[in-house]
C-alpha positions as protocol buffer text, in pm:
chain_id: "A"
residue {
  index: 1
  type: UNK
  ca { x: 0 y: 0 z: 0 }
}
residue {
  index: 2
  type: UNK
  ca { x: 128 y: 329 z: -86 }
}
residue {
  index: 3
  type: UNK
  ca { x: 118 y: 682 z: 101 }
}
residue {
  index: 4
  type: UNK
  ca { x: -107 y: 906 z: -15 }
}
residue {
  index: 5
  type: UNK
  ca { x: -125 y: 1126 z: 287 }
}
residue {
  index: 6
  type: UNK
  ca { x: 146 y: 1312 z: 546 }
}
residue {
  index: 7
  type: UNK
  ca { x: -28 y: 1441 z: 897 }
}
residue {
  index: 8
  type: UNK
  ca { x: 209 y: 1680 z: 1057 }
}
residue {
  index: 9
  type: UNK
  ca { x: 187 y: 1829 z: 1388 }
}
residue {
  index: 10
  type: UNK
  ca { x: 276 y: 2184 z: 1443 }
}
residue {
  index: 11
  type: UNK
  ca { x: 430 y: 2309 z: 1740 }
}
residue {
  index: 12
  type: UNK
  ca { x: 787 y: 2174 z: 1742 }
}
residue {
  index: 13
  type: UNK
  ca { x: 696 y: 1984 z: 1456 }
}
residue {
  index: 14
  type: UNK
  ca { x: 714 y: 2233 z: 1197 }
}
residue {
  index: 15
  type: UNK
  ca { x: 759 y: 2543 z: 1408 }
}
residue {
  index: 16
  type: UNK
  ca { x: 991 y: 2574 z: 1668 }
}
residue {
  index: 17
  type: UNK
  ca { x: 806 y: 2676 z: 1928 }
}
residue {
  index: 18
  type: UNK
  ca { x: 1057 y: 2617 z: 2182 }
}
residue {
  index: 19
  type: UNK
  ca { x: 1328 y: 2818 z: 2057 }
}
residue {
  index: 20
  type: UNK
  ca { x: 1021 y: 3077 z: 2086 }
}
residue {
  index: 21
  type: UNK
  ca { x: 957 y: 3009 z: 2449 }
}
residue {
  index: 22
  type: UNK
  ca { x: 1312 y: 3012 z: 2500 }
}
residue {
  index: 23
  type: UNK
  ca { x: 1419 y: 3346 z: 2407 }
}
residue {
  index: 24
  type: UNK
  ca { x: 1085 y: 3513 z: 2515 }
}
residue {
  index: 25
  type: UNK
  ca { x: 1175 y: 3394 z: 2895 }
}
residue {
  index: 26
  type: UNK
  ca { x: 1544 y: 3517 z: 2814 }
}
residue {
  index: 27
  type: UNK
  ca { x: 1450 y: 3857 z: 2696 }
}
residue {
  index: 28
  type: UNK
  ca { x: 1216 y: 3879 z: 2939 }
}
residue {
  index: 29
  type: UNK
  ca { x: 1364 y: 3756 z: 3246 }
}
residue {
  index: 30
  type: UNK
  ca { x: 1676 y: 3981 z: 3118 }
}
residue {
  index: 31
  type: UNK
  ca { x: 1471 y: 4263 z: 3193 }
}
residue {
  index: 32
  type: UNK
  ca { x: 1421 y: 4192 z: 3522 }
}
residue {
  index: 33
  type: UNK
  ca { x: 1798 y: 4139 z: 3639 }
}
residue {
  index: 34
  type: UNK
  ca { x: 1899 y: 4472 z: 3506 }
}
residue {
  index: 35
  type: UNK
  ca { x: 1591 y: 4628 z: 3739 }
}
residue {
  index: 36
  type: UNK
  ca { x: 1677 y: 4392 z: 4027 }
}
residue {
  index: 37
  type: UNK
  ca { x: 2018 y: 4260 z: 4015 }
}
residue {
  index: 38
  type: UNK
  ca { x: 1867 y: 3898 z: 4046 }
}
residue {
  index: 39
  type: UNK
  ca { x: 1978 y: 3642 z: 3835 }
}
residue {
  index: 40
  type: UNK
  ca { x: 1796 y: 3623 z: 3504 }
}
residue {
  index: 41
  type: UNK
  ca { x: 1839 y: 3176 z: 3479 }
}
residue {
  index: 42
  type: UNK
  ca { x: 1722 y: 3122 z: 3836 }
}
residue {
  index: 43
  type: UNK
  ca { x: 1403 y: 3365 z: 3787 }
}
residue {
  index: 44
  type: UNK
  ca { x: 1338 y: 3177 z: 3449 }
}
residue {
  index: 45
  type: UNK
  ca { x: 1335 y: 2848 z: 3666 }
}
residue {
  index: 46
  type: UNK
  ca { x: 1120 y: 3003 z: 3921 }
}
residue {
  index: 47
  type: UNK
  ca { x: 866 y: 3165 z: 3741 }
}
residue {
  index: 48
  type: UNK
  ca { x: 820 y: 2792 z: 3508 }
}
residue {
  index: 49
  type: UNK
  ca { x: 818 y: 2586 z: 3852 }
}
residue {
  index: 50
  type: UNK
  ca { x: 540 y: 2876 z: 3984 }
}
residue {
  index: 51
  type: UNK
  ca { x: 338 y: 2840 z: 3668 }
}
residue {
  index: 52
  type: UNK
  ca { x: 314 y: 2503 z: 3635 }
}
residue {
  index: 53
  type: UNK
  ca { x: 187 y: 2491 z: 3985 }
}
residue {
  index: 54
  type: UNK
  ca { x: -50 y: 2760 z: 3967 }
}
residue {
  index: 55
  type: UNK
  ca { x: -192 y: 2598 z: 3607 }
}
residue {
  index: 56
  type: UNK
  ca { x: -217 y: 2268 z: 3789 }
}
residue {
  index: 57
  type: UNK
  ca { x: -445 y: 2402 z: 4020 }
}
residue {
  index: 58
  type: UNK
  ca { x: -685 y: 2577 z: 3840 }
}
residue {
  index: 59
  type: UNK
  ca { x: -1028 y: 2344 z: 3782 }
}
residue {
  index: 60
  type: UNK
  ca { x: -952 y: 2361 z: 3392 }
}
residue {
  index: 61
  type: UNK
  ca { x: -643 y: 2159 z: 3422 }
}
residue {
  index: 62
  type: UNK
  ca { x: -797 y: 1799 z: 3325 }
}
residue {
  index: 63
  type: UNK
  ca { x: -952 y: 2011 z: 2945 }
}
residue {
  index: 64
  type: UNK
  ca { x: -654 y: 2157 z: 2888 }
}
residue {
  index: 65
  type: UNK
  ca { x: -431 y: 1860 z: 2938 }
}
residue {
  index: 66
  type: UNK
  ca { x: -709 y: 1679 z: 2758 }
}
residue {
  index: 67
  type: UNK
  ca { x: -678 y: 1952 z: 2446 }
}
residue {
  index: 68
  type: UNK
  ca { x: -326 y: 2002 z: 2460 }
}
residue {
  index: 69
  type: UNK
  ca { x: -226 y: 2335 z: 2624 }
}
residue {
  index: 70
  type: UNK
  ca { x: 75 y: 2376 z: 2798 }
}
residue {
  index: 71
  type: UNK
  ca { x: 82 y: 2634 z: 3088 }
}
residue {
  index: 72
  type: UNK
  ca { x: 337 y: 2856 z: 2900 }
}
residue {
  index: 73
  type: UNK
  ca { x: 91 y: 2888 z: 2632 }
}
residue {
  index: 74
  type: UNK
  ca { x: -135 y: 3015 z: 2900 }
}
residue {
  index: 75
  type: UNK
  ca { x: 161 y: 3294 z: 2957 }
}
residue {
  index: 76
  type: UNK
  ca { x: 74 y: 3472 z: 2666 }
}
residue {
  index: 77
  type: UNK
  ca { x: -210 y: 3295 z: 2405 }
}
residue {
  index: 78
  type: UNK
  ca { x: -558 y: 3416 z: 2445 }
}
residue {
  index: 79
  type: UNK
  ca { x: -853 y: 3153 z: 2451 }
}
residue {
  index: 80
  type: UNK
  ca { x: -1125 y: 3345 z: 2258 }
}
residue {
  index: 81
  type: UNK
  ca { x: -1238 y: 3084 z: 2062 }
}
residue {
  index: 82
  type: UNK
  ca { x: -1396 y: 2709 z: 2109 }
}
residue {
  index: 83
  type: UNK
  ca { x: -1741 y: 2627 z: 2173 }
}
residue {
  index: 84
  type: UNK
  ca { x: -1657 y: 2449 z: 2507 }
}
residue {
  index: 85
  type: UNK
  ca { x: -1760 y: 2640 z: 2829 }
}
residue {
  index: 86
  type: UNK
  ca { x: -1372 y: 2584 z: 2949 }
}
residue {
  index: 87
  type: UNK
  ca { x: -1252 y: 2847 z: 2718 }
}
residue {
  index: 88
  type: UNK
  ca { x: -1459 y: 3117 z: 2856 }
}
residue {
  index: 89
  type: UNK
  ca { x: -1343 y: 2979 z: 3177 }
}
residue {
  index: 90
  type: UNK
  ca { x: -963 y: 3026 z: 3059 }
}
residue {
  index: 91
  type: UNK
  ca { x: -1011 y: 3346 z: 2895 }
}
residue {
  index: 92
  type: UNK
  ca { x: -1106 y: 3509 z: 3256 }
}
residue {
  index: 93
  type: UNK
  ca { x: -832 y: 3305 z: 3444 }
}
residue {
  index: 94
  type: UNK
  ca { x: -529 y: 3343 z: 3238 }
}
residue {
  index: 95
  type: UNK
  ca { x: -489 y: 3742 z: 3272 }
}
residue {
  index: 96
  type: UNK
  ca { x: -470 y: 3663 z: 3641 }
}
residue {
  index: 97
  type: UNK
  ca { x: -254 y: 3362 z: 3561 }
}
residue {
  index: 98
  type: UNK
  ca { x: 15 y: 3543 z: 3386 }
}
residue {
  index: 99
  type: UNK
  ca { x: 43 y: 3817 z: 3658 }
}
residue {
  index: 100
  type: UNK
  ca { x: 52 y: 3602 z: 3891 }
}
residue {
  index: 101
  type: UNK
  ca { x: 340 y: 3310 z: 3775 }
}
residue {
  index: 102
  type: UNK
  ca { x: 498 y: 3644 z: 3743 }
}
residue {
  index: 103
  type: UNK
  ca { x: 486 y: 3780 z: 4060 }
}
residue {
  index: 104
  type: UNK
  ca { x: 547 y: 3464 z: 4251 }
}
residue {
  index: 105
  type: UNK
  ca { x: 888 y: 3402 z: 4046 }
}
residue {
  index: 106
  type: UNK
  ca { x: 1005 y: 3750 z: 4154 }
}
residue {
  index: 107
  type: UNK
  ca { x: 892 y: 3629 z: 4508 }
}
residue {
  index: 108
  type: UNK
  ca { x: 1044 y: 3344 z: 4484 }
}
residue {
  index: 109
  type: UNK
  ca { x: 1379 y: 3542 z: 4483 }
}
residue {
  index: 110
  type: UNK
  ca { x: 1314 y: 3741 z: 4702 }
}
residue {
  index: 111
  type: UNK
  ca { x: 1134 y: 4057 z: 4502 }
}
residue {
  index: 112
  type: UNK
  ca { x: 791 y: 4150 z: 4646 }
}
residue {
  index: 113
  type: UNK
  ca { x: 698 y: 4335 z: 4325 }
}
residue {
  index: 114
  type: UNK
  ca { x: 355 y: 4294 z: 4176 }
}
residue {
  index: 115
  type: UNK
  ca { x: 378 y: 4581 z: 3961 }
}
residue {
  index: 116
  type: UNK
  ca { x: 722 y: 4459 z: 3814 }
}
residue {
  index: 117
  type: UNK
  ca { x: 540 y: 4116 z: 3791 }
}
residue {
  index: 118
  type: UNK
  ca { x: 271 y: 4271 z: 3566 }
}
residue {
  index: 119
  type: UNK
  ca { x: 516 y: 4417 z: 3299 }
}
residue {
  index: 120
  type: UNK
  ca { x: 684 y: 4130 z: 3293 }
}
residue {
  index: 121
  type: UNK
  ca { x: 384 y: 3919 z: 3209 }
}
residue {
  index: 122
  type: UNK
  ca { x: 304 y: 4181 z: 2936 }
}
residue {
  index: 123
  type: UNK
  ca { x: 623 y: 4185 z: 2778 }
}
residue {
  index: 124
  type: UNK
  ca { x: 653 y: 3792 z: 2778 }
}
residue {
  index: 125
  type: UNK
  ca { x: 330 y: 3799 z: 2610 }
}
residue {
  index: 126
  type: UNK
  ca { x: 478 y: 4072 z: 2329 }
}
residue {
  index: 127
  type: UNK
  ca { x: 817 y: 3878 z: 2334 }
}
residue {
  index: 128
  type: UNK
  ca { x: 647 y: 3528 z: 2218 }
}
residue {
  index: 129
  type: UNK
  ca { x: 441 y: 3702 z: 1933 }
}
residue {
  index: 130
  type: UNK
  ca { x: 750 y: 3859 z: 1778 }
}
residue {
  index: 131
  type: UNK
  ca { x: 932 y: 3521 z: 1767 }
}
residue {
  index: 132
  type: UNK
  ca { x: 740 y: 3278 z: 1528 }
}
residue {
  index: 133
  type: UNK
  ca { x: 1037 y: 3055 z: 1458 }
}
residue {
  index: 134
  type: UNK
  ca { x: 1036 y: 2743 z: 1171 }
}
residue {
  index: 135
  type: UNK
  ca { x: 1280 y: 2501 z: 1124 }
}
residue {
  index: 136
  type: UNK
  ca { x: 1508 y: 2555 z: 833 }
}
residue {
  index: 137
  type: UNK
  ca { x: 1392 y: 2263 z: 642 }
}
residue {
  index: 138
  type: UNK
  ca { x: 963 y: 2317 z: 674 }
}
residue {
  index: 139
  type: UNK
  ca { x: 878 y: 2460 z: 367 }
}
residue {
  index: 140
  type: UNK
  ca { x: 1139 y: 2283 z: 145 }
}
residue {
  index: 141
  type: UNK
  ca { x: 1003 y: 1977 z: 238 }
}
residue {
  index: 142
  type: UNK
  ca { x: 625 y: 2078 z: 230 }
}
residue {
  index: 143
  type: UNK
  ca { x: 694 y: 2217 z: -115 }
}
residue {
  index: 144
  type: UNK
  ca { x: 844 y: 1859 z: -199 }
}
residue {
  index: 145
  type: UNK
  ca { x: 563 y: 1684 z: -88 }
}
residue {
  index: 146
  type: UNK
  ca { x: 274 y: 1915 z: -214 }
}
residue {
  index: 147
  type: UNK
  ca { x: 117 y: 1786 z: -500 }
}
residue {
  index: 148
  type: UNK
  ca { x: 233 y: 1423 z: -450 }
}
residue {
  index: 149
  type: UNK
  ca { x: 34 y: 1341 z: -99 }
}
residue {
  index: 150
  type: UNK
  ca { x: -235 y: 1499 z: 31 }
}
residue {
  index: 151
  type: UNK
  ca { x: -92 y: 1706 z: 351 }
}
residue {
  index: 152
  type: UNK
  ca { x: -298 y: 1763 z: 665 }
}
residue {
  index: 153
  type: UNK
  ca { x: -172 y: 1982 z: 973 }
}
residue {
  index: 154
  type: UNK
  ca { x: -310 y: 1793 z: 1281 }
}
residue {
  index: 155
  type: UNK
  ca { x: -224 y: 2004 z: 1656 }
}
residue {
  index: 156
  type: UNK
  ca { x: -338 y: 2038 z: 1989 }
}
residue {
  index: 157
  type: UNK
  ca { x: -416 y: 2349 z: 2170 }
}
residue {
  index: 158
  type: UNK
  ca { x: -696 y: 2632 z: 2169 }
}
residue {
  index: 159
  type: UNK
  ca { x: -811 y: 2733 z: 1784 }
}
residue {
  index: 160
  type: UNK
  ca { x: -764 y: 3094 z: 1858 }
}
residue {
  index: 161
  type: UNK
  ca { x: -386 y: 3015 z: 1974 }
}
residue {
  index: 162
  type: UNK
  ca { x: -314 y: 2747 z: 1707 }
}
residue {
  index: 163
  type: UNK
  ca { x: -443 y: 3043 z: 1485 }
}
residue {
  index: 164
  type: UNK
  ca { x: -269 y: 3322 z: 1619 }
}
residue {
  index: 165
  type: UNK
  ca { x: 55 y: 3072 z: 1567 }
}
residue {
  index: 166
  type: UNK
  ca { x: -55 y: 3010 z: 1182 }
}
residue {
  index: 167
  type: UNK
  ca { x: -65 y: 3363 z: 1139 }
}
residue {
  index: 168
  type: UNK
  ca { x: 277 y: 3454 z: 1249 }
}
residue {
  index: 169
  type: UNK
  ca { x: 364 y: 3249 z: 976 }
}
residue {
  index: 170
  type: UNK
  ca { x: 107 y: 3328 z: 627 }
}
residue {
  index: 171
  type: UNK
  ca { x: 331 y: 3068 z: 405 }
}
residue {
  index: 172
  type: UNK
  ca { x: 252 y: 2770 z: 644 }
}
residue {
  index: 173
  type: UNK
  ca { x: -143 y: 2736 z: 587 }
}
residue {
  index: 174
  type: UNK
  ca { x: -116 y: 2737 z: 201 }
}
residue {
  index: 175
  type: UNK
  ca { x: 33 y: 2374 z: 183 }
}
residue {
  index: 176
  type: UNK
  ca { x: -209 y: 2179 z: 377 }
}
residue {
  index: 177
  type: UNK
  ca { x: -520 y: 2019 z: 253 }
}
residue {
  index: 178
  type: UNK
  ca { x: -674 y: 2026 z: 610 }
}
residue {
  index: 179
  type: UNK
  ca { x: -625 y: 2160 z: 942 }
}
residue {
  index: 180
  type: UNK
  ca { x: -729 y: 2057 z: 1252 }
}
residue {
  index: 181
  type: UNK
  ca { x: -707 y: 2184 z: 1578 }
}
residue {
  index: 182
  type: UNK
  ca { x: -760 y: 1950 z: 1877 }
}
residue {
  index: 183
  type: UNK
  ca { x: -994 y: 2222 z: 2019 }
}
residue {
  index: 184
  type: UNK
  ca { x: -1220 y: 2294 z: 1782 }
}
residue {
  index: 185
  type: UNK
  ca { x: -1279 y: 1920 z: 1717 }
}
residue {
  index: 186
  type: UNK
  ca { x: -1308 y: 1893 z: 2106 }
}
residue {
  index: 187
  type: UNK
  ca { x: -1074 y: 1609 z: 2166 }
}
residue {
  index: 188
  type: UNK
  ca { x: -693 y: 1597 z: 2101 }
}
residue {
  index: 189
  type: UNK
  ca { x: -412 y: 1362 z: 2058 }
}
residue {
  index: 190
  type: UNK
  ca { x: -374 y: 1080 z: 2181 }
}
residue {
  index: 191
  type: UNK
  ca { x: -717 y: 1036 z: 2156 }
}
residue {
  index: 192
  type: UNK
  ca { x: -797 y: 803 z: 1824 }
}
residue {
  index: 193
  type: UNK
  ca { x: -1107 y: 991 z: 1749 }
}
residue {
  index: 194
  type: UNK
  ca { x: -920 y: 1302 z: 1629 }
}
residue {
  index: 195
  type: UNK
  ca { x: -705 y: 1066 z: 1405 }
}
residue {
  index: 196
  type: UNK
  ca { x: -1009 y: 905 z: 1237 }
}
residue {
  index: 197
  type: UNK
  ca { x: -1140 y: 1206 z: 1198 }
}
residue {
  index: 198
  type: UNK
  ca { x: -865 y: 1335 z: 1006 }
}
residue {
  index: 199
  type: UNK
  ca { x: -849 y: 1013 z: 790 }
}
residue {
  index: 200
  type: UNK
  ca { x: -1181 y: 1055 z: 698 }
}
residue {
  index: 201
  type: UNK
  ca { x: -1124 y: 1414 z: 593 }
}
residue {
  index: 202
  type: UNK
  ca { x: -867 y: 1304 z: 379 }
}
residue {
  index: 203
  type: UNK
  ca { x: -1039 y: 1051 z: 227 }
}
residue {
  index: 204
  type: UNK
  ca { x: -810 y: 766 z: 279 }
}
residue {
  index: 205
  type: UNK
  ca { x: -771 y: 470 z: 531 }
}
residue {
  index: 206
  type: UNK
  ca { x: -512 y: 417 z: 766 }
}
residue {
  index: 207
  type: UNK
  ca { x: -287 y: 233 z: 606 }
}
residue {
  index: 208
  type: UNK
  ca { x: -224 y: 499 z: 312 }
}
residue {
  index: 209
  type: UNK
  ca { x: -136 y: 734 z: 597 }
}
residue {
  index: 210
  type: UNK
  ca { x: 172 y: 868 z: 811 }
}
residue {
  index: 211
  type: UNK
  ca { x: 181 y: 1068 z: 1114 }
}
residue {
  index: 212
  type: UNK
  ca { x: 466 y: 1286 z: 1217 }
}
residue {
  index: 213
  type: UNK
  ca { x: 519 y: 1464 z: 1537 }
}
residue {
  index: 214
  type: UNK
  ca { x: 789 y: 1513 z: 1772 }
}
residue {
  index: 215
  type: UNK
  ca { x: 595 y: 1420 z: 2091 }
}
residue {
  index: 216
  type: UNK
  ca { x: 584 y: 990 z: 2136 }
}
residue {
  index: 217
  type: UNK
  ca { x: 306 y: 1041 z: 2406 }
}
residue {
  index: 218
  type: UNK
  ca { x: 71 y: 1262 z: 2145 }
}
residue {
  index: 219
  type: UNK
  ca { x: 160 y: 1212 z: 1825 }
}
residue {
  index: 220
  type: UNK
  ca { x: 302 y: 844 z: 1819 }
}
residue {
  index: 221
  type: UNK
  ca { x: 65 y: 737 z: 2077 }
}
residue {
  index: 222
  type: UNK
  ca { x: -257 y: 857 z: 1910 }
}
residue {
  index: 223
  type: UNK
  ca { x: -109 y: 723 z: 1570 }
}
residue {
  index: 224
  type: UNK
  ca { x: -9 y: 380 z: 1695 }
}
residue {
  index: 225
  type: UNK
  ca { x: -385 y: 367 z: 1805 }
}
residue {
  index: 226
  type: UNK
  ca { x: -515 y: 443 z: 1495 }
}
residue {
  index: 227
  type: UNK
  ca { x: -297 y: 219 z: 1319 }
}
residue {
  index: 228
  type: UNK
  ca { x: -109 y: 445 z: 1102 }
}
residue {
  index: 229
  type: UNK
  ca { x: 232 y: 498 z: 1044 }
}
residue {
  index: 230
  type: UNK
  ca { x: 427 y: 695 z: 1216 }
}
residue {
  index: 231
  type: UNK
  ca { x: 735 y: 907 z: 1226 }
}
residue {
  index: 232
  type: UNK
  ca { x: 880 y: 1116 z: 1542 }
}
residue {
  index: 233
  type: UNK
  ca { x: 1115 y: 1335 z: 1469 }
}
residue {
  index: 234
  type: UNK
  ca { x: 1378 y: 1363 z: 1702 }
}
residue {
  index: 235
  type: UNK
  ca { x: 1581 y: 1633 z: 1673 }
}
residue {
  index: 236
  type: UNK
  ca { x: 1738 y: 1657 z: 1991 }
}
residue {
  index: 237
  type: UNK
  ca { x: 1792 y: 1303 z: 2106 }
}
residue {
  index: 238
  type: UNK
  ca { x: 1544 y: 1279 z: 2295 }
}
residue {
  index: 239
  type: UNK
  ca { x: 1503 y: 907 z: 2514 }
}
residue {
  index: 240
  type: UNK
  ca { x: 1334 y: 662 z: 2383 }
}
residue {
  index: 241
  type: UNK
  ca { x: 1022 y: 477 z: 2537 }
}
residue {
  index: 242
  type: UNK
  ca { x: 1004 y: 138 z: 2557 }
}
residue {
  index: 243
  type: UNK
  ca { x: 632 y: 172 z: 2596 }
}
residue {
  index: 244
  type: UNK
  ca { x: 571 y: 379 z: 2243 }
}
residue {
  index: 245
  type: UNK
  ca { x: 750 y: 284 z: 1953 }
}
residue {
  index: 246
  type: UNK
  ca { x: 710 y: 462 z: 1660 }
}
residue {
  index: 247
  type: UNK
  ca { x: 734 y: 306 z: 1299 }
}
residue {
  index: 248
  type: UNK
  ca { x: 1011 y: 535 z: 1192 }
}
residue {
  index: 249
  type: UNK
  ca { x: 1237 y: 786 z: 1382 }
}
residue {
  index: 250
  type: UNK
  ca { x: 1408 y: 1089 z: 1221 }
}
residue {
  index: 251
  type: UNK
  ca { x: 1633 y: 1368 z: 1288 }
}
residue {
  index: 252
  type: UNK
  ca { x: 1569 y: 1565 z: 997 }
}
residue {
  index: 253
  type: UNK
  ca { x: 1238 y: 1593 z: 783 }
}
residue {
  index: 254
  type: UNK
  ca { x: 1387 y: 1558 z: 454 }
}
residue {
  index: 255
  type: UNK
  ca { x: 1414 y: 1195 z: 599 }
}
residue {
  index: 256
  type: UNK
  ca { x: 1053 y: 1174 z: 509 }
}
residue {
  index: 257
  type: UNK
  ca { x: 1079 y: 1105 z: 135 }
}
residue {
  index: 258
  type: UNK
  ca { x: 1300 y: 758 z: 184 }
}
residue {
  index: 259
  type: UNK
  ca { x: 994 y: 609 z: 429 }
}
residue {
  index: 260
  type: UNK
  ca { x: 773 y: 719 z: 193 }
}
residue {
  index: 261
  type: UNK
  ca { x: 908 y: 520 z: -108 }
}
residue {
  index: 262
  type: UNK
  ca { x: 952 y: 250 z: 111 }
}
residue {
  index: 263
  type: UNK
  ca { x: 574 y: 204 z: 41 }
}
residue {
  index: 264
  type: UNK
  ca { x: 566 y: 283 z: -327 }
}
């Protein structure tokens, strides 16, 4: 059976969305050493420990984990769109949210500064926007595989986010056939719904398809389940898990095209 379709995920995927989150908490937490004199890596620390913690605890945790949102998307995305009643719910809690991981980081060492906490959230918020990174080889290989599989962008998170991400980036959309967002379909990866669903939107079965993501507990998970092929790219040597094995691993997407003739 050949492959007539490529499922990509996004963040990490295709953009490099931690590079982005990387160098927004640098600038950022730059910022507040030159005001304080703390330093700028142990507030970055702090103020990810505090967030998790305080995203944990909020009564939307079990959605968003179930969608896919991460609690530094909550540091800066806005959740203005999804018909579930937990998006309303995040859109009042993560203006508080942001002030607050904030805050507590700065208190955490030692700086009882709400007001500094604030700004910071603000200009974390402004930092991540400005930085829509993609790895080098994206498009080259999208433009290689457009017209010769049908391509389908398949990621996690809040539509308005996911959006907001596409956006930074007009060229990305073009290439794909379909996108889905876990939250507007109201279920995300792992979950094998969302991967039949995308099948069927495709029009072919599971056997004509590959999946390719860079998280084994999302992307390979879900695709295992749905018993398609799949690819994790691994860029950064990441450990393997005994418990997920994908099809095929990868360090580079241009890798693609060989597992793809492999079926031809």
């Amino acid at each position: 059976m050949s492959i007539n379709a490529v499922m990509f995920d996004l963040d990490d995927t295709l953009l490099w969305d931690d590079r982005s989150v990387e160098e927004s908490f640098e600038a950022t937490c730059k910022r507040a050493a030159e005001v304080t004199g703390i330093d700028s890596i142990q507030l970055e620390a702090a103020v990810r420990s505090e967030a998790r913690t305080l995203y944990e605890s909020y009564e939307t945790y079990p959605f968003t984990t179930m969608i896919g949102i991460n609690p530094f998307e909550g540091l800066w995305g806005n959740f203005t769109a999804g018909e579930q009643s937990e998006f309303r719910q995040l859109e009042q809690i993560v203006p508080l949210y942001r002030k607050e991981s904030w805050r507590l980081g700065l208190l955490k060492m030692g700086i009882d500064d709400a007001q500094l906490g604030a700004e910071l959230a603000d200009q974390f918020g402004t930092e991540r926007r400005s930085r829509p990174h993609v790895y080098e080889e994206t498009f080259k290989v999208l433009e290689e595989l457009r017209g010769k599989v049908k391509l389908l962008l398949l990621t996690n998170g809040c539509p308005a986010l996911q959006q907001e991400k596409l956006d930074g980036v007009p060229e990305l959309a073009p290439y794909f056939d379909e996108i889905i967002i876990s939250g507007k379909f109201g279920k995300g990866k792992p979950d094998v719904s969302i991967f039949n669903h995308a099948l069927s939107k495709l029009g072919v079965t599971n056997d004509q398809a590959l999946m390719v993501g860079d998280k084994l507990t999302t992307d390979i998970r879900g695709g295992l389940a749905a018993g398609i092929q799949t690819v994790w790219i691994n860029r950064t040597n990441k450990p393997a898990d005994p418990e997920i094995v994908p099809n095929f691993e990868i360090e580079h997407l241009s890798q693609l095209h060989k597992i793809i003739a492999q079926f031809s």
